[in-house]
N, C-alpha and C positions, 0 to 999 in steps of 0.2 A: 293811431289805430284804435278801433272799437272792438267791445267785446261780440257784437253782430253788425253786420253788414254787409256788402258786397266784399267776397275776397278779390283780393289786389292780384293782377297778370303783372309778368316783367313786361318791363317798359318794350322792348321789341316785339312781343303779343299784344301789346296797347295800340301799337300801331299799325299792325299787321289786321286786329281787329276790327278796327275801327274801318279799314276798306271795306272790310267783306259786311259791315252791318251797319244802317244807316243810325240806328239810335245806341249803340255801344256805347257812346259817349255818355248818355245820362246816367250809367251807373254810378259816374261817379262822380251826380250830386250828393250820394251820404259818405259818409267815412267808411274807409275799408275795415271789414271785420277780419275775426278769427275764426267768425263759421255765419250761416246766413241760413236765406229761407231757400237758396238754390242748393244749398250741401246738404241743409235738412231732405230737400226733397228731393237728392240723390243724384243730382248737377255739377257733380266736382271731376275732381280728377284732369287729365289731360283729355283735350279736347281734337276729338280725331274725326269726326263729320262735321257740317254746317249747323245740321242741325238742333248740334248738344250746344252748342254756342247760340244760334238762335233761343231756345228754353231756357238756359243761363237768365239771358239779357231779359227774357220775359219775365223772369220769376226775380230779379233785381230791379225790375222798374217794378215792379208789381208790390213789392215790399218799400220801395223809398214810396208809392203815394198811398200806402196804406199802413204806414208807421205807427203805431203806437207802442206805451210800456209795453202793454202786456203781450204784444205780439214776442217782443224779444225777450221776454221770459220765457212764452210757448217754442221761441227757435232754441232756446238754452236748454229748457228743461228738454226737444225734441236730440238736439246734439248729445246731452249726457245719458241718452236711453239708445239712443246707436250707438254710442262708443263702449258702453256697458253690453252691451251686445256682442258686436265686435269684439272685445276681450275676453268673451266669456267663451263664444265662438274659439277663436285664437289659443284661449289658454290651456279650453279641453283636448284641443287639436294636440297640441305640443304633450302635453301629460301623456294622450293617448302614443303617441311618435316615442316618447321617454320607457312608458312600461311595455312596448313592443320589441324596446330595441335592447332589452334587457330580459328578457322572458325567452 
């Protein structure tokens, strides 16, 4: 596993996938990451239409023919400014729930 790339489905969604879309399979000419250019650009999670799975596939083919370093610095440094986000989100949330439920 890479630090960017296409994240990896269980093997039973690999196969389930690959019916419903004819190029699913090329995502996984690169190595699977731990975050990508579909997470950064807000393609993750469970996939409940066609066509978040469609946009998936596009934005993972789209990133393995247009590879470069610096791209996976740009999906790194974009992953560490939404999960800083995210937590900053989350953490005010919780403090605020804490001095509510105390007050």
């Amino acid at each position: 596993m890479s630090i960017v790339g296409s994240r990896p489905h269980m093997l039973k969604h690999t196969a389930e996938y690959a019916q419903l879309h004819d190029n699913y399979m090329l995502r996984h000419y690169t190595k699977p990451g731990i975050t990508g250019w579909a997470q950064v650009n807000g393609y993750r999670g469970e996939i409940k239409e066609p066509d978040q799975l469609k946009k998936r596939i596009e934005h993972d083919i789209w990133y393995t023919e247009n590879w470069n370093i610096m791209l996976d610095f740009k999906i790194v440094f974009m992953t560490a400014i939404k999960l800083y986000a995210a937590m900053k989100t989350h953490f005010s949330y919780s403090r605020f729930l804490f001095f509510t439920a105390f007050t």
